[in-house]
FIVEXLO-905892 format. One line per 3 residues: number of its first residue (from 1); their letters; for each residue x, z, y of N, C-alpha, C, O, CB. Coordinates in Angstrom, 3 decimals. Glycine has a CB too. Layout:
BEGIN
NUM	a	X,Z,Y,X,Z,Y,X,Z,Y,X,Z,Y,X,Z,Y  ... .
***
This chain:
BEGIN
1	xxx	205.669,172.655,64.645,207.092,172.916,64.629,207.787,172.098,63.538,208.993,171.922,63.717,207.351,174.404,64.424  207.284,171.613,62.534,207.682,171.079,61.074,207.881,169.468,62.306,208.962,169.589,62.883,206.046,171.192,59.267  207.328,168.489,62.643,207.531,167.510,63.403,208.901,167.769,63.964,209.793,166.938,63.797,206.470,167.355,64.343 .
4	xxx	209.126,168.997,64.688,210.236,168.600,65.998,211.778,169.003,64.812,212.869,168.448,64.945,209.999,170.100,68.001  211.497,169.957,63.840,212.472,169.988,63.093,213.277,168.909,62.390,214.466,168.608,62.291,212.110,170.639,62.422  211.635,168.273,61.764,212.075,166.685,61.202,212.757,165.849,62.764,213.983,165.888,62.873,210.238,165.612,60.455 .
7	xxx	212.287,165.432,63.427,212.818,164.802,64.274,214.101,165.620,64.409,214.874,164.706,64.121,211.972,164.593,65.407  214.959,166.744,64.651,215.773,167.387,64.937,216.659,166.962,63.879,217.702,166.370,64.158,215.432,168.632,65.139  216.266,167.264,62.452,217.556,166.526,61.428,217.676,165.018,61.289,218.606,164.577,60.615,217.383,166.955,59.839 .
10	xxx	216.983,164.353,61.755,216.848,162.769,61.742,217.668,163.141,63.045,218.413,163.954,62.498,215.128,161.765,61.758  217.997,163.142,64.108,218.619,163.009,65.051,219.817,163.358,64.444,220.269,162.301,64.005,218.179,163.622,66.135  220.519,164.195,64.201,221.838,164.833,63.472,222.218,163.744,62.183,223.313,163.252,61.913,221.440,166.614,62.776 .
13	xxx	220.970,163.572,61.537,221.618,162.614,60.804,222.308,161.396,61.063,223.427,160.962,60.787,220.949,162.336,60.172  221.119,160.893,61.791,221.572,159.701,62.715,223.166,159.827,63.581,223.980,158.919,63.749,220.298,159.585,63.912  223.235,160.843,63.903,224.479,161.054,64.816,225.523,161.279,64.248,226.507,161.012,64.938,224.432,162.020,65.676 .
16	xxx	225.827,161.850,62.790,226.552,162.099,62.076,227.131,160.625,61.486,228.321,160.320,61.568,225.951,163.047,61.282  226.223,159.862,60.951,226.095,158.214,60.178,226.876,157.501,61.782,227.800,156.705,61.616,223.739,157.431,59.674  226.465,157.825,63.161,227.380,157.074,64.297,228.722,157.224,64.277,229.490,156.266,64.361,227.083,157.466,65.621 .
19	xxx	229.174,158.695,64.140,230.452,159.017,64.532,231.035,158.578,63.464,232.207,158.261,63.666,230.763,160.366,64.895  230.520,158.383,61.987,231.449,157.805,60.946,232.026,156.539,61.066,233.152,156.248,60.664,230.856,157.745,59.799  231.071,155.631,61.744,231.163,154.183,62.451,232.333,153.629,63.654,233.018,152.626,63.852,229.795,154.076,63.158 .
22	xxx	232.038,155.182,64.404,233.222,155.206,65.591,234.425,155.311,65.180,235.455,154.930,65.736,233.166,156.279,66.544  234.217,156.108,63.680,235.869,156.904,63.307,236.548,155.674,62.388,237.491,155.753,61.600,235.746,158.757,62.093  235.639,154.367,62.811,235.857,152.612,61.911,235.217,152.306,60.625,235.361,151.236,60.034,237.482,152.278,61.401 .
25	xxx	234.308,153.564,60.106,233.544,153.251,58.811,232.825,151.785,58.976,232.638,151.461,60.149,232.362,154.482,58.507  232.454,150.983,58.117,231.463,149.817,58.273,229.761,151.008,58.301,229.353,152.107,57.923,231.694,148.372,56.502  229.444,150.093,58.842,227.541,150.513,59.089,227.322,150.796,57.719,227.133,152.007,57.601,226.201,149.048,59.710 .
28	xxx	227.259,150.141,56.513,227.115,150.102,55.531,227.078,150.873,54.774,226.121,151.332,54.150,227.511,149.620,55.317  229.339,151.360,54.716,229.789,152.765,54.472,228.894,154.577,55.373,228.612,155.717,55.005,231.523,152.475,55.053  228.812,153.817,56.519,228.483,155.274,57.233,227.126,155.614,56.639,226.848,156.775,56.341,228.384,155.239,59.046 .
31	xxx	226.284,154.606,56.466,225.126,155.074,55.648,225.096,155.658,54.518,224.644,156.796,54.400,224.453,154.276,55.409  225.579,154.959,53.513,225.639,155.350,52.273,226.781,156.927,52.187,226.452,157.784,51.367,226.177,153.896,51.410  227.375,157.043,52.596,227.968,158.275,53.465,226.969,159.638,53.155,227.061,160.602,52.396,227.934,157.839,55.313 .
34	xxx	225.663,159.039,54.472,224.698,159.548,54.961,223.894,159.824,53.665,223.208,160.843,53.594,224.122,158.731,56.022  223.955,159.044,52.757,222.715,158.867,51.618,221.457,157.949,52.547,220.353,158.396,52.236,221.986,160.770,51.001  221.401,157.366,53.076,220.215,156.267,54.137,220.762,154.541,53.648,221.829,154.136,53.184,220.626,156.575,56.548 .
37	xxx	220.160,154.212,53.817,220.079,152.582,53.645,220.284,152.271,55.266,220.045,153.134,56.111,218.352,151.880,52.879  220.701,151.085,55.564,221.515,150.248,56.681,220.164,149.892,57.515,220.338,149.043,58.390,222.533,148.691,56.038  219.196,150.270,57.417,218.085,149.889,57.900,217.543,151.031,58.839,217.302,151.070,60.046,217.217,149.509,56.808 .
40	xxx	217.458,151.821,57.955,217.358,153.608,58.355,218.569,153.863,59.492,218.283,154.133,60.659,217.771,154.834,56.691  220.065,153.737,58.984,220.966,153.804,60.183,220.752,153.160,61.834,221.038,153.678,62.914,222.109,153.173,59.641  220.159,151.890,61.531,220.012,151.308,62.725,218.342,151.829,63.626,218.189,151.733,64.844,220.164,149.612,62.306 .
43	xxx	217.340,152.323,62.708,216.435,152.710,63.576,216.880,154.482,63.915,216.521,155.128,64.900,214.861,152.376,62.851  217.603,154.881,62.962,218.291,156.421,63.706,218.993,156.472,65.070,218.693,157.354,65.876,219.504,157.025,62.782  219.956,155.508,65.353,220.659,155.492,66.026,220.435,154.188,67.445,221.211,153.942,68.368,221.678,155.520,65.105 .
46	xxx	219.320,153.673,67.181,218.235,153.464,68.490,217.289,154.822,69.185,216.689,154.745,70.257,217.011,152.329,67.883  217.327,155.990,68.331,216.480,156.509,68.927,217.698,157.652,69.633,217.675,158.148,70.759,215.157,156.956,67.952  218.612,157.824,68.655,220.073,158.505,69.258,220.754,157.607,70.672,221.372,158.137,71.595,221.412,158.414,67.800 .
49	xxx	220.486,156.324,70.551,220.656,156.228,72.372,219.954,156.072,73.116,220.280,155.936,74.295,221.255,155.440,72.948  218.896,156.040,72.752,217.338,156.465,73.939,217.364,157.770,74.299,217.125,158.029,75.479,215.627,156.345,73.227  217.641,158.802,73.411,217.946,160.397,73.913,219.828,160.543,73.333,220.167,161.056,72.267,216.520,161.877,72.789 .
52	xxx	220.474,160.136,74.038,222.001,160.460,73.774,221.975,161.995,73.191,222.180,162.325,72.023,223.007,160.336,75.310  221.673,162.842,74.299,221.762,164.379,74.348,220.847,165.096,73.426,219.706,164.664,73.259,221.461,164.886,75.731  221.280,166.192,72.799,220.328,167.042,71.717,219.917,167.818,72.556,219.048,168.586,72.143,220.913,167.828,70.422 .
55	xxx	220.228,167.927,73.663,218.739,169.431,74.342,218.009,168.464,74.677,216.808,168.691,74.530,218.964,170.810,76.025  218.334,167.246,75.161,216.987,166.429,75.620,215.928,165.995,74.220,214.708,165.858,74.130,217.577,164.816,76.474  217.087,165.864,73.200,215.883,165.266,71.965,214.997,166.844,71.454,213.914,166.930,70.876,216.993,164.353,70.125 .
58	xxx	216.189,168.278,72.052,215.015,168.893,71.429,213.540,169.186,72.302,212.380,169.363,71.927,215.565,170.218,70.932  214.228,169.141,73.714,212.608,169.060,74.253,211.875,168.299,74.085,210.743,168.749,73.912,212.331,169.037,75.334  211.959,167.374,74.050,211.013,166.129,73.692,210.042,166.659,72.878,208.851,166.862,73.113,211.703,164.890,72.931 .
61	xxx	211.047,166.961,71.366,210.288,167.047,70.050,209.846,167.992,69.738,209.610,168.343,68.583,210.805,166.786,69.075  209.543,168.909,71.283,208.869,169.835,70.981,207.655,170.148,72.005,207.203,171.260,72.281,209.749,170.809,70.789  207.293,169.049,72.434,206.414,168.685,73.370,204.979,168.254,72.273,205.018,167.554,71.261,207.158,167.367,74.410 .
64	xxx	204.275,168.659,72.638,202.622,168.411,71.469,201.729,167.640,72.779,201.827,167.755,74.000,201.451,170.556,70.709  200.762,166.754,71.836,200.473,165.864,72.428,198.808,166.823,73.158,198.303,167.869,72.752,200.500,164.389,71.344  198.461,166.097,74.077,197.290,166.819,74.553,195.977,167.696,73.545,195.370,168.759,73.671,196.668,165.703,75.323 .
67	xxx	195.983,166.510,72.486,194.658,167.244,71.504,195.654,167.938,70.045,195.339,167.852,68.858,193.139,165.587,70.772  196.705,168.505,70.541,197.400,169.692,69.789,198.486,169.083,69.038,199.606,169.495,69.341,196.422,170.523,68.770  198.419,168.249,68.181,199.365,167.380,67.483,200.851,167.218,68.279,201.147,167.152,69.471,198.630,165.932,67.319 .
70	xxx	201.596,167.188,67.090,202.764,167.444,67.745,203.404,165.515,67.898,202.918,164.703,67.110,203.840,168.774,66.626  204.353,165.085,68.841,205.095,164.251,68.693,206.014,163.845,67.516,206.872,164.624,67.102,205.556,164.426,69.518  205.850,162.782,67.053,206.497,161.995,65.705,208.134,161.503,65.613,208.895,161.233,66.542,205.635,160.562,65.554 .
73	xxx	208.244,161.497,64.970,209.597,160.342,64.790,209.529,158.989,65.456,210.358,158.396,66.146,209.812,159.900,63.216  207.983,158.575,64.952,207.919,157.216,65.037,207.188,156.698,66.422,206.892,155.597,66.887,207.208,156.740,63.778  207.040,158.204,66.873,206.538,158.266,68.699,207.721,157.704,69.496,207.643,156.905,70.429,206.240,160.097,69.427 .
76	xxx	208.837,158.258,68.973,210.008,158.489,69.574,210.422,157.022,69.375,210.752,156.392,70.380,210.937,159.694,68.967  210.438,156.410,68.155,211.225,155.286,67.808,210.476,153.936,68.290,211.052,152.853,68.188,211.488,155.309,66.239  209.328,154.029,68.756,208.359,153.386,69.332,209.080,153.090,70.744,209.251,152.001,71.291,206.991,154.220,69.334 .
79	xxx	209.437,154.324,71.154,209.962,154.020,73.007,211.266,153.580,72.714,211.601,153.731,73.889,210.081,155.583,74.314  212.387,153.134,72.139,213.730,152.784,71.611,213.458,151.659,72.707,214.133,151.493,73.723,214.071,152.421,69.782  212.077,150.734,72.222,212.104,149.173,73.080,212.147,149.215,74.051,212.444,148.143,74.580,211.191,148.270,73.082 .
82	xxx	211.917,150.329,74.931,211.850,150.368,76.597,213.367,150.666,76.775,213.744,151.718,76.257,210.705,151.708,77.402  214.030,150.133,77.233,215.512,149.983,77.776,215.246,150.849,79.104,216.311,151.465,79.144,216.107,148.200,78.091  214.559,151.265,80.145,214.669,151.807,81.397,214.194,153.231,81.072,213.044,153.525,80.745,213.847,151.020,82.526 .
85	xxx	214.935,153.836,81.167,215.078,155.745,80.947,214.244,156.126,81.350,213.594,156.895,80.642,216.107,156.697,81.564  213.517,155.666,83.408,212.306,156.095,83.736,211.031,155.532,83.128,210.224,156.446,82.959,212.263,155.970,84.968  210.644,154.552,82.806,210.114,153.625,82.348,209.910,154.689,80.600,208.827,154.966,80.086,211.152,152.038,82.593 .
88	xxx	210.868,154.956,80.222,210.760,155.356,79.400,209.604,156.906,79.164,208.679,157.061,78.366,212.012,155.285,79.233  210.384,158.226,80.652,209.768,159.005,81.047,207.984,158.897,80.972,207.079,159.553,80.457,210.374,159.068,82.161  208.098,157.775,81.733,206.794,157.618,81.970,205.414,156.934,81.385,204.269,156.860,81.830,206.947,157.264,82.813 .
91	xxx	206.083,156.449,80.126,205.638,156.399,78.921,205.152,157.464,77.735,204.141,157.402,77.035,206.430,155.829,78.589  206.139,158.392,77.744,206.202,159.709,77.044,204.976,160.596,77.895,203.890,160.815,77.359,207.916,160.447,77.159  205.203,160.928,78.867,204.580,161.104,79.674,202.815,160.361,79.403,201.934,161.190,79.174,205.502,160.678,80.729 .
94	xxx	202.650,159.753,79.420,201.544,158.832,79.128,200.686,159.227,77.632,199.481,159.246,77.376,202.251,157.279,79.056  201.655,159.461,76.971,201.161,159.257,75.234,200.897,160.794,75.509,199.718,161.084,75.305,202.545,158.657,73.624  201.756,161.946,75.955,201.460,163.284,75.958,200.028,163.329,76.324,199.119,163.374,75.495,202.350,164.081,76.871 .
97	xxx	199.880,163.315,77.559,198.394,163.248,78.056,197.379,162.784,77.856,196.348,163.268,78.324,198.241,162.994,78.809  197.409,161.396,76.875,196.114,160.823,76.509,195.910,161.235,74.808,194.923,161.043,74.098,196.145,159.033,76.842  197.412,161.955,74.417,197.347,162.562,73.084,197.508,160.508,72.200,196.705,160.180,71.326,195.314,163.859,72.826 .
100	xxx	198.656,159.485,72.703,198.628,157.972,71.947,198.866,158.610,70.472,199.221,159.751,70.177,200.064,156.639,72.514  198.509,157.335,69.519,199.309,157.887,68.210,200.085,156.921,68.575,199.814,156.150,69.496,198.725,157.961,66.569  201.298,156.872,67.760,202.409,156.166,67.622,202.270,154.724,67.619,202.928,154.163,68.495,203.000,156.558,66.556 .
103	xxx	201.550,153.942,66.821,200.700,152.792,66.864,199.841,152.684,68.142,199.630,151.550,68.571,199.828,152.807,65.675  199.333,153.724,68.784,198.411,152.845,70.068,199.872,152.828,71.548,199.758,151.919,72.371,196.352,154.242,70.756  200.692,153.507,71.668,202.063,154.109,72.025,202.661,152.485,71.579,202.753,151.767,72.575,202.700,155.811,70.962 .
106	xxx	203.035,151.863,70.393,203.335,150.681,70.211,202.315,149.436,71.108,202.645,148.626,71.975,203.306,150.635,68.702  201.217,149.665,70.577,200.174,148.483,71.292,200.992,148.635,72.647,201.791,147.795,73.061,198.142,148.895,71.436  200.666,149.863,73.291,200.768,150.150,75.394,202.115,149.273,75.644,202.256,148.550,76.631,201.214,152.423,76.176 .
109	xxx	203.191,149.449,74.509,204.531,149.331,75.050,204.827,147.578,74.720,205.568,146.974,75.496,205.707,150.563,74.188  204.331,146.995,73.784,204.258,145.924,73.313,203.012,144.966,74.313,203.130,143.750,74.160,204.004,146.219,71.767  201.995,145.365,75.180,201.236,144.739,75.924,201.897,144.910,77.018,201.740,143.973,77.800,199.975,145.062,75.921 .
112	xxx	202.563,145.720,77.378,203.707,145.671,79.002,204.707,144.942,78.825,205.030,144.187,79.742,204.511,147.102,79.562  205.200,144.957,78.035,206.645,143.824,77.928,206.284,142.455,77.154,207.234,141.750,76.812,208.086,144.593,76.895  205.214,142.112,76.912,204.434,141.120,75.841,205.312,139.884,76.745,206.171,139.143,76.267,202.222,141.087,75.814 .
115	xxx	204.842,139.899,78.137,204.966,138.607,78.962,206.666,138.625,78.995,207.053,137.460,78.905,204.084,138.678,80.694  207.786,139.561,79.093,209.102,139.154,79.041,209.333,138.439,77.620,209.804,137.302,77.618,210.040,140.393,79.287  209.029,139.047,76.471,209.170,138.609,75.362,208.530,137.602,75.315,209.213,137.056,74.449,208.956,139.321,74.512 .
118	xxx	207.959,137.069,75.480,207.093,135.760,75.467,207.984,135.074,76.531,208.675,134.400,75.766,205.303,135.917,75.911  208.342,134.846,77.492,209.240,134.363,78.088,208.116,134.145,79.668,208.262,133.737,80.820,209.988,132.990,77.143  207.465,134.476,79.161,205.826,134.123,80.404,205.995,134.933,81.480,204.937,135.203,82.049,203.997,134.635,79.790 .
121	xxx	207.049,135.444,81.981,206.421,136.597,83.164,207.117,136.000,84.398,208.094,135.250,84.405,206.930,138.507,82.920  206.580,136.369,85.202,206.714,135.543,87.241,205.789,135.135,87.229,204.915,135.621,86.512,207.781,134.195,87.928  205.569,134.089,87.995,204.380,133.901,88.485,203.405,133.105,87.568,203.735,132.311,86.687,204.561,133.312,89.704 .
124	xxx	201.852,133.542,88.020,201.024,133.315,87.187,200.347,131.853,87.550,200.109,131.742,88.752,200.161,134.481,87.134  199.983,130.685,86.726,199.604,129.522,87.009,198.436,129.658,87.450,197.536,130.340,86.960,199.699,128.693,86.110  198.401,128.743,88.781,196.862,129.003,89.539,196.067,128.629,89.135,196.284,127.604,88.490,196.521,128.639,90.644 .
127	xxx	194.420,129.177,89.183,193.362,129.238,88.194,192.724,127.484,89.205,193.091,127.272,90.360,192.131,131.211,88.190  191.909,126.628,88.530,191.533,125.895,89.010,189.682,126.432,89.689,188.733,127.117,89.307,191.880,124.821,88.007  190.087,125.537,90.926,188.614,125.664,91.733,187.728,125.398,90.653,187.102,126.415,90.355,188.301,124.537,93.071 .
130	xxx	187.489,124.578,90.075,185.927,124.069,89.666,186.441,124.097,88.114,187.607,124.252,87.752,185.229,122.228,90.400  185.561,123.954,87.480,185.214,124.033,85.519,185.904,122.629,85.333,186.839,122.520,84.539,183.030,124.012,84.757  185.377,121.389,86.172,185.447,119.730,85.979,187.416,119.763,86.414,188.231,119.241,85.653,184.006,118.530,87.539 .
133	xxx	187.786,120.396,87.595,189.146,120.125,87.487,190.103,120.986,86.261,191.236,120.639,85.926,189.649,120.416,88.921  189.470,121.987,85.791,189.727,122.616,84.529,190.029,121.759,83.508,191.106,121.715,82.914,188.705,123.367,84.126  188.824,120.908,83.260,188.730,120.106,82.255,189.594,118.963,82.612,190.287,118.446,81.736,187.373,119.783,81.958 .
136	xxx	189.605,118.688,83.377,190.909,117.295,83.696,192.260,118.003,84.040,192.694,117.665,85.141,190.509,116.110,85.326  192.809,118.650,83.552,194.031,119.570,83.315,194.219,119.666,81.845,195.242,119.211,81.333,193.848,121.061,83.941  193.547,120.076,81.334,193.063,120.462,79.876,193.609,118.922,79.163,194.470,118.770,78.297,191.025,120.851,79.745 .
139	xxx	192.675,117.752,79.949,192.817,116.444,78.993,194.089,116.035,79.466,194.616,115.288,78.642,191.621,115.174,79.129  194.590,116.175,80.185,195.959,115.368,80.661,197.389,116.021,80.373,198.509,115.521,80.480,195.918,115.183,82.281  196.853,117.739,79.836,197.682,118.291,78.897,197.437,117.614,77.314,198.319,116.874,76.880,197.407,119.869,78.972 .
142	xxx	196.969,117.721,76.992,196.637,116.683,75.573,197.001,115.298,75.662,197.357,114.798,74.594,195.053,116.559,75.208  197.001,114.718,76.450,197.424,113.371,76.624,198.328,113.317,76.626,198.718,112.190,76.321,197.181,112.725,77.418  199.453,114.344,76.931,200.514,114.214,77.137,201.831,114.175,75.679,202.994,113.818,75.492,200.520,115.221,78.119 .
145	xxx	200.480,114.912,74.801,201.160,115.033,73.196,200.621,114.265,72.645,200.737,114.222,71.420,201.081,116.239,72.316  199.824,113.364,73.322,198.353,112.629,71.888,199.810,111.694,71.252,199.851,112.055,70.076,196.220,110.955,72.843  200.775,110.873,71.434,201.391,110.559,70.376,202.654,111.419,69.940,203.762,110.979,69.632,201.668,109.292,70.550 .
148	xxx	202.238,112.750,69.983,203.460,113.530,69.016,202.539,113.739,67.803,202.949,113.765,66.642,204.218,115.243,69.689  200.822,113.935,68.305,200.120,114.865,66.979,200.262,113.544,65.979,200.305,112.341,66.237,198.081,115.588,67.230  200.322,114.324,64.657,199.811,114.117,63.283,198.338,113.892,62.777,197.467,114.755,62.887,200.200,115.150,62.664 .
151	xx	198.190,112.973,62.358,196.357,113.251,61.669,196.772,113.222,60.557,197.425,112.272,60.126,194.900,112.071,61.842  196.352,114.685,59.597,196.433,114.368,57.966,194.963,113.444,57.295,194.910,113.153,56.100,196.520,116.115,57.088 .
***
């Protein structure tokens, strides 16, 4: 219960430090306001629009993970990066049941979106038939920089 409380005044805080912002405070002011540093404001209020609503942040944060442990702050602030609400669901969902910590919950969410962020995702380059046309791909990629490289 000490988890969903903390998460419960970090949410209020966070929401309190927003509306000062709305009412034209600088980010800056609304923090220091708050007593939080401008750093703290901005990961509060990523997790305040991943759960807009306080009955939704309080169920959440009061959801315990399969091997008893309760859900974190930093469970919560972990899913901020998933932009899709279901996507999001079903993530939460995920960490409940396998009991993630927050860090393996980061790894899952950071190895699914790895390829957008990387700019790598559509289609995947076709694997070559044989090892020998491998290798003549390989050299004719290198050839193609041999006079950009440097030899120190």
């Amino acid at each position: 219960m000490e988890n969903a409380n903390n998460i419960l005044e970090r949410w209020d805080l966070g929401n309190r430090a927003r509306k000062d912002t709305q009412k034209g405070m600088t980010v800056k002011d609304a923090a220091k306001a708050q007593g939080i540093n401008t750093s703290l404001y901005f990961n509060l209020v990523a997790v305040i629009e991943a759960f807009p609503k306080r009955k939704e942040i309080q169920a959440v944060a009061r959801k315990h993970l399969k091997d008893g442990f309760s859900l974190t702050w930093d469970h919560l602030f972990k899913l901020t990066a998933v932009k899709d609400k279901n996507e999001r669901k079903r993530l939460l969902a995920i960490c409940l049941r396998e009991s993630l910590s927050a860090q393996a919950l980061h790894k899952e969410i950071r190895g699914k979106y790895a390829q957008h962020r990387l700019g790598i995702a559509g289609r995947k380059p076709a694997i070559p038939e044989t090892a020998y046309i491998a290798i003549e791909q390989i050299y004719a990629g290198t050839q193609k920089y041999a006079g950009q490289l440097e030899v120190f």
